[in-house]
C-alpha positions as CSV (number, residue, x, y, z in Angstrom):
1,X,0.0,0.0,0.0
2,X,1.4,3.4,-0.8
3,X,2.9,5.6,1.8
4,X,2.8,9.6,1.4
5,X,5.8,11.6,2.7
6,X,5.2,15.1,3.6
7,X,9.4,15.6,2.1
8,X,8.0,14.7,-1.6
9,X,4.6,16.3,-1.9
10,X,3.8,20.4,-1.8
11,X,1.3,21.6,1.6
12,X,-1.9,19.4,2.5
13,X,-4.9,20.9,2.4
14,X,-7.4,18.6,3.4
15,X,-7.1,14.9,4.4
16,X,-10.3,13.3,4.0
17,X,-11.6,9.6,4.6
18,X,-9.8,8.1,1.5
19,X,-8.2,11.3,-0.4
20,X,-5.5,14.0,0.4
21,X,-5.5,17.2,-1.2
22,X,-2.6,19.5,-1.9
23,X,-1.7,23.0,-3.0
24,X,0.0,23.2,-5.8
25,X,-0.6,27.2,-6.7
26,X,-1.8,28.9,-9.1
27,X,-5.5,27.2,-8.4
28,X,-4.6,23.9,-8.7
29,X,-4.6,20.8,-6.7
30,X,-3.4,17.7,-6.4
31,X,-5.4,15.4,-5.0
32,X,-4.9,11.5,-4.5
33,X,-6.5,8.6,-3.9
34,X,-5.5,6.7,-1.2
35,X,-5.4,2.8,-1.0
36,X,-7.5,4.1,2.4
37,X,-11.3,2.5,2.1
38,X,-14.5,3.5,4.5
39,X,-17.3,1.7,5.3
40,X,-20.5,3.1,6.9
41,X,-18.3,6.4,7.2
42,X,-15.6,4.9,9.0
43,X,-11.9,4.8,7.8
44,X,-10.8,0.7,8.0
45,X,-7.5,0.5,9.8
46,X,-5.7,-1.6,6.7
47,X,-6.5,-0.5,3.1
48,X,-6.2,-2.2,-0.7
49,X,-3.8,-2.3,-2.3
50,X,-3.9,-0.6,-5.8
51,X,-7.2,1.0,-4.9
52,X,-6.1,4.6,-5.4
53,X,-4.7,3.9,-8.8
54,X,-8.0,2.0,-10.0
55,X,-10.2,5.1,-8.3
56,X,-8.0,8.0,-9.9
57,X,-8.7,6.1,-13.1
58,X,-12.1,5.8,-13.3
59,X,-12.3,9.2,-12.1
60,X,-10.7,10.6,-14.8
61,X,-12.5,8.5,-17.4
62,X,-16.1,10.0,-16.1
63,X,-14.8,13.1,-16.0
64,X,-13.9,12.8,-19.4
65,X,-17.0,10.9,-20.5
66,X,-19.5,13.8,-19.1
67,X,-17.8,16.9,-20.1
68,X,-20.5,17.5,-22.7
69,X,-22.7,17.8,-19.9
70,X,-21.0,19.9,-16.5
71,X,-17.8,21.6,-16.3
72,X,-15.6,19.8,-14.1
73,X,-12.2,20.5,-12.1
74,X,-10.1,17.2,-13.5
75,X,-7.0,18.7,-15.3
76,X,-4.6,15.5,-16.0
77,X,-3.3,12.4,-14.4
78,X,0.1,13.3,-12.3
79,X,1.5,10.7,-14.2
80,X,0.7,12.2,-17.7
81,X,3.2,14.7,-18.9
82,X,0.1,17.2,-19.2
83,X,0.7,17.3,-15.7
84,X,4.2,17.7,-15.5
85,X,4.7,21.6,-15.5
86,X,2.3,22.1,-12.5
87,X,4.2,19.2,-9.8
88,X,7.1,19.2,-7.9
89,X,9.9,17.9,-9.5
90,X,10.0,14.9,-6.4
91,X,6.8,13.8,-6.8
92,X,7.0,9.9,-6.5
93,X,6.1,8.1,-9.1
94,X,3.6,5.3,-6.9
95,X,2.0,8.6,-6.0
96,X,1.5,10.2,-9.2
97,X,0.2,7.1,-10.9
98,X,-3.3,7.0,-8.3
99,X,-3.5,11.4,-8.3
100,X,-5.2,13.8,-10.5
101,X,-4.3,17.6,-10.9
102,X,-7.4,19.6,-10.6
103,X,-8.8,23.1,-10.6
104,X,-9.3,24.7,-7.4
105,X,-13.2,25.1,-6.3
106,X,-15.1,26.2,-3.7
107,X,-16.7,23.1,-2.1
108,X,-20.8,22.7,-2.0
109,X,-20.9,21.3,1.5
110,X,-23.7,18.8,0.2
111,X,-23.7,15.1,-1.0
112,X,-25.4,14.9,-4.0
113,X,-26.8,11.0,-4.4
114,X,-28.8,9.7,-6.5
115,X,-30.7,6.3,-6.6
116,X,-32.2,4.4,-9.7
117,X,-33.0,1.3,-7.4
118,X,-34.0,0.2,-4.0
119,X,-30.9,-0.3,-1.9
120,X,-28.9,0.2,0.9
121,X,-30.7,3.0,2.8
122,X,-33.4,3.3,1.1
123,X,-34.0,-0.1,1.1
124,X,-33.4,0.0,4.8
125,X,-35.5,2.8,5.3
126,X,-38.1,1.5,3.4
127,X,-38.1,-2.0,4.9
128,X,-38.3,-0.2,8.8
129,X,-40.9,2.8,7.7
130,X,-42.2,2.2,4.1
131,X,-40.6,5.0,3.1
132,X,-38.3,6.5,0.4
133,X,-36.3,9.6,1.3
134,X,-39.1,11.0,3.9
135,X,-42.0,10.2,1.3
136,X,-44.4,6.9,1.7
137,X,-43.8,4.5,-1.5
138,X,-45.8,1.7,-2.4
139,X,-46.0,-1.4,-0.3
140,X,-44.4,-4.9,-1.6
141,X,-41.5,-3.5,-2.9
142,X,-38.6,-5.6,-3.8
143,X,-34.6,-5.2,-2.1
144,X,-33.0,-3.9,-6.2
145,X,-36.8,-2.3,-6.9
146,X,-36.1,-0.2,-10.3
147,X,-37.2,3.2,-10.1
148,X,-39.5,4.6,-12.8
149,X,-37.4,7.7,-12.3
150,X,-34.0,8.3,-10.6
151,X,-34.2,10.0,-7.0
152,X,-32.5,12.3,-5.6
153,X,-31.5,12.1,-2.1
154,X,-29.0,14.7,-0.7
155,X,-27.2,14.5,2.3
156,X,-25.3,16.8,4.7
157,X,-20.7,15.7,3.9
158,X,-20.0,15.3,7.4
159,X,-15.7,15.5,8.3
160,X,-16.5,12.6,11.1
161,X,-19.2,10.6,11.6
162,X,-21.6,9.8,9.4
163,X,-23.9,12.1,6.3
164,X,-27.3,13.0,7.2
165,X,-30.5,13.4,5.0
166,X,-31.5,16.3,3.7
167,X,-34.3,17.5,3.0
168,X,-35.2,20.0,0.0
169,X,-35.9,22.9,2.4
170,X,-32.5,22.1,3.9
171,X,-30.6,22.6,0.8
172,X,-32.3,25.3,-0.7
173,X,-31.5,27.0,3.1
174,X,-28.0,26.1,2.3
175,X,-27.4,27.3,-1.3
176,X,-30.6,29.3,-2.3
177,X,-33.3,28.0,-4.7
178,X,-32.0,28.3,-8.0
179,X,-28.6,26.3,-6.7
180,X,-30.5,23.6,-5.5
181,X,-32.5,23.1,-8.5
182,X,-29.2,23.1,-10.6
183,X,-27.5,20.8,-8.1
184,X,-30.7,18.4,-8.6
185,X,-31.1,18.6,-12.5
186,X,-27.4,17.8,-13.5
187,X,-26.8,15.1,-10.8
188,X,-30.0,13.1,-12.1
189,X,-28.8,14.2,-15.8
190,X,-25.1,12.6,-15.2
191,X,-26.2,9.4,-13.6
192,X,-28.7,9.1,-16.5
193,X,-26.4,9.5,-18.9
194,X,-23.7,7.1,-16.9
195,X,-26.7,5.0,-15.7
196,X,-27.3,4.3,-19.8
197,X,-23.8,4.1,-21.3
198,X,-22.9,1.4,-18.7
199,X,-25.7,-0.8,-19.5
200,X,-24.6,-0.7,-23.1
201,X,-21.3,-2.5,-20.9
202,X,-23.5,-5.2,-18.4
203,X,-23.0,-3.1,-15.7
204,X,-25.9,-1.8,-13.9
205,X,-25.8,1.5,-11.7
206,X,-27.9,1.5,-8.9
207,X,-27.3,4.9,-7.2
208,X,-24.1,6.8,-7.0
209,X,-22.9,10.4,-5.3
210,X,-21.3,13.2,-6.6
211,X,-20.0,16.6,-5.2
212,X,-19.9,20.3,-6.7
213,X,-17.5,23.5,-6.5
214,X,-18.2,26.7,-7.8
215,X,-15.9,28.5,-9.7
216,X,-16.1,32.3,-10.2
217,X,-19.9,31.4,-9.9
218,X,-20.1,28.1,-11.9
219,X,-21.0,25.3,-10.9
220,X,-18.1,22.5,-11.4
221,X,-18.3,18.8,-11.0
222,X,-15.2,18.1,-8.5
223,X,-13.9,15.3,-6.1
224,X,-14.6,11.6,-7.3
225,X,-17.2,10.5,-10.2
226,X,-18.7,7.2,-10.5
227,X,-16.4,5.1,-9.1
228,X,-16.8,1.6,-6.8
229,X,-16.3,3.3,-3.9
230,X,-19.0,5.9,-4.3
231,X,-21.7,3.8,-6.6
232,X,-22.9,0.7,-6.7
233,X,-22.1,-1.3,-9.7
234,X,-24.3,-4.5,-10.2
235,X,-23.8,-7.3,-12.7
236,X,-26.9,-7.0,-15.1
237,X,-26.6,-10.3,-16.5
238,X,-26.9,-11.5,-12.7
239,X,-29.5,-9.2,-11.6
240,X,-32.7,-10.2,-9.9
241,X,-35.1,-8.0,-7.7
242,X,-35.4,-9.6,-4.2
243,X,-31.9,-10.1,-3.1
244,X,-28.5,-8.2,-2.6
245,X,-27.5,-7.9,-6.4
246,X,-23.8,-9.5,-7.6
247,X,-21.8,-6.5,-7.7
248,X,-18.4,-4.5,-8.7
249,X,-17.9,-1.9,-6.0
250,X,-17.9,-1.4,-2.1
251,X,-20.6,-3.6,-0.9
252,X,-18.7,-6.8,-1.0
253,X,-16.5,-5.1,1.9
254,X,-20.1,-3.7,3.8
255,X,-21.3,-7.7,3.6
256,X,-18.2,-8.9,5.3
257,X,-18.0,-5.8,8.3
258,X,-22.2,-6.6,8.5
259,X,-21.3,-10.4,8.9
260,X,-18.7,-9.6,11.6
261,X,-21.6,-8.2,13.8
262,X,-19.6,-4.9,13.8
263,X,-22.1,-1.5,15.1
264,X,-20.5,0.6,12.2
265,X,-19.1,2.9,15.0
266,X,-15.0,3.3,15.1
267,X,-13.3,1.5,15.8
268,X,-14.0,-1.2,12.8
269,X,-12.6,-4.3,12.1
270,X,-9.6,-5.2,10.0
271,X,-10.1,-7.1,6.5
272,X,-8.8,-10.4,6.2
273,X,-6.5,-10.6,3.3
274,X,-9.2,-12.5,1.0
275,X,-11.8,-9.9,1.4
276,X,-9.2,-7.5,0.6
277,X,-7.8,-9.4,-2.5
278,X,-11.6,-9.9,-3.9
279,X,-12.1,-6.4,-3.1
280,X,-9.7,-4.9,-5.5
281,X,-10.5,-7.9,-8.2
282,X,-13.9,-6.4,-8.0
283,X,-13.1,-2.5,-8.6
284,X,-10.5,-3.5,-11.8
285,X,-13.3,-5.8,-13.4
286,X,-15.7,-2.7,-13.2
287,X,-12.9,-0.6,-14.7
288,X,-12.3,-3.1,-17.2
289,X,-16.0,-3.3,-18.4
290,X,-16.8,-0.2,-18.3
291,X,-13.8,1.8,-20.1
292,X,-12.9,-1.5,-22.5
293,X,-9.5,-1.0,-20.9
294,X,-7.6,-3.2,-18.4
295,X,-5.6,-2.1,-15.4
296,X,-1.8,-3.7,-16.2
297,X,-0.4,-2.6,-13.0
298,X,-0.5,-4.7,-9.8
């Protein structure tokens, strides 16, 4: 797993749960991904191996893929020569291969998810109160329900502890009317278009989050896009309402902590080294499906 020096990398900004973010001037960043992983919005104490360099990746890709559609902050890879005039001439190479340079935003202090199915919690809410995101839904639904339109279900980005719902009053509070209704429209409109271009691939998205910057007053999509960590990536070919869905991202790891009997309250378990080697199996076949490309590094 990678180790960061402080000797080889300009000032940190921000360490988050599974991505540190430094100043490079001239408002830019560089921010990497971590072979850190979270679970129920706590940091495991070992991480995967290779999981920053898949993450960056896919990352960039989406970014990429949705331009037509939202600015975003993604400049280069570190590791592309694009890159090169903006980093420090030390800059490892095991980092540079899992960071991305980026354009410097103001953060929008708000998780922007979005669910096309019944699952995780929703389905949990639903199952305890027969209810989606505050709002009664029909009775009998199934655990992977497809929604006849995609949801969106905001919540607060909490530093510790776990994201809160929130509702549309809270978010219009937070950014005024017309930024909510913006932050709404182009989250639905990316997963859509994500949502379709995977299932051209096998790969179904179920839900997935995204965050926002603003830019001398635009609106920028910024942080991490549709990647295993923040999405859930089912198997089409497998899928079947009813039951936890075969799957290419994050839940495999939530299955194993829930099995453990864990209370998803620090501190959490360790993963055992087969959970962890299925684990990042898992994230490079979704890479590998969905860009056509296959990850040679290991």
């Amino acid at each position: 797993m990678t180790t960061i020096t402080t000797t080889s990398l300009p000032n940190l900004l921000h360490r988050g749960k599974v991505r540190d973010t430094y100043d490079l001037g001239n408002g830019l960043l560089l921010m990497v991904a971590t072979d850190r992983i979270s679970a129920f919005d706590v940091v495991l104490p070992n991480g995967v191996p290779d999981k920053g360099f898949v993450l960056s990746r896919m990352s960039a890709f989406w970014f990429r893929k949705v331009a037509h559609l939202i600015p975003h902050h993604f400049v280069a890879m570190a590791d592309d020569p694009a890159a090169h005039p903006y980093l420090p001439a030390n800059l490892p190479p095991q980092i540079a291969r899992q960071a991305m340079v980026v354009r410097r935003a103001q953060r929008v202090d708000i998780e922007c998810v979005v669910r096309g199915y019944l699952a995780g919690s929703a389905w949990a809410e639903y199952t305890a109160q027969g209810a989606i995101f505050g709002q009664a839904a029909p009775k009998g639904l199934k655990e992977g329900h497809k929604f006849e339109k995609p949801i969106f279900t905001p919540t607060t980005k909490a530093e510790t502890g776990h994201d809160l719902s929130m509702t549309h009053q809270q978010v219009v509070a937070m950014v005024g009317a017309a930024r909510a209704k913006e932050l709404e429209e182009k989250t639905i409109a990316i997963y859509s278009y994500a949502r379709d271009y995977a299932a051209q691939r096998g790969i179904i998205i179920a839900d997935t989050k995204m965050e926002f910057g603003v830019l001398n007053g635009q609106l920028l999509l910024i942080d991490e896009l549709l990647t295993p960590d923040s999405s859930r990536f089912w198997d089409a070919a497998a899928y079947r309402p009813g039951q936890s869905q075969p799957n290419y991202d994050k839940q495999f790891v939530r299955d194993w902590l829930n099995s453990t009997g864990w209370n998803h309250e620090p501190p959490a378990p360790a993963l055992p080294p087969d959970i962890v080697d299925k684990t990042v199996q898992r994230y490079k076949e979704a890479y590998a499906r969905l860009t056509g490309e296959a990850l040679s590094h290991s």
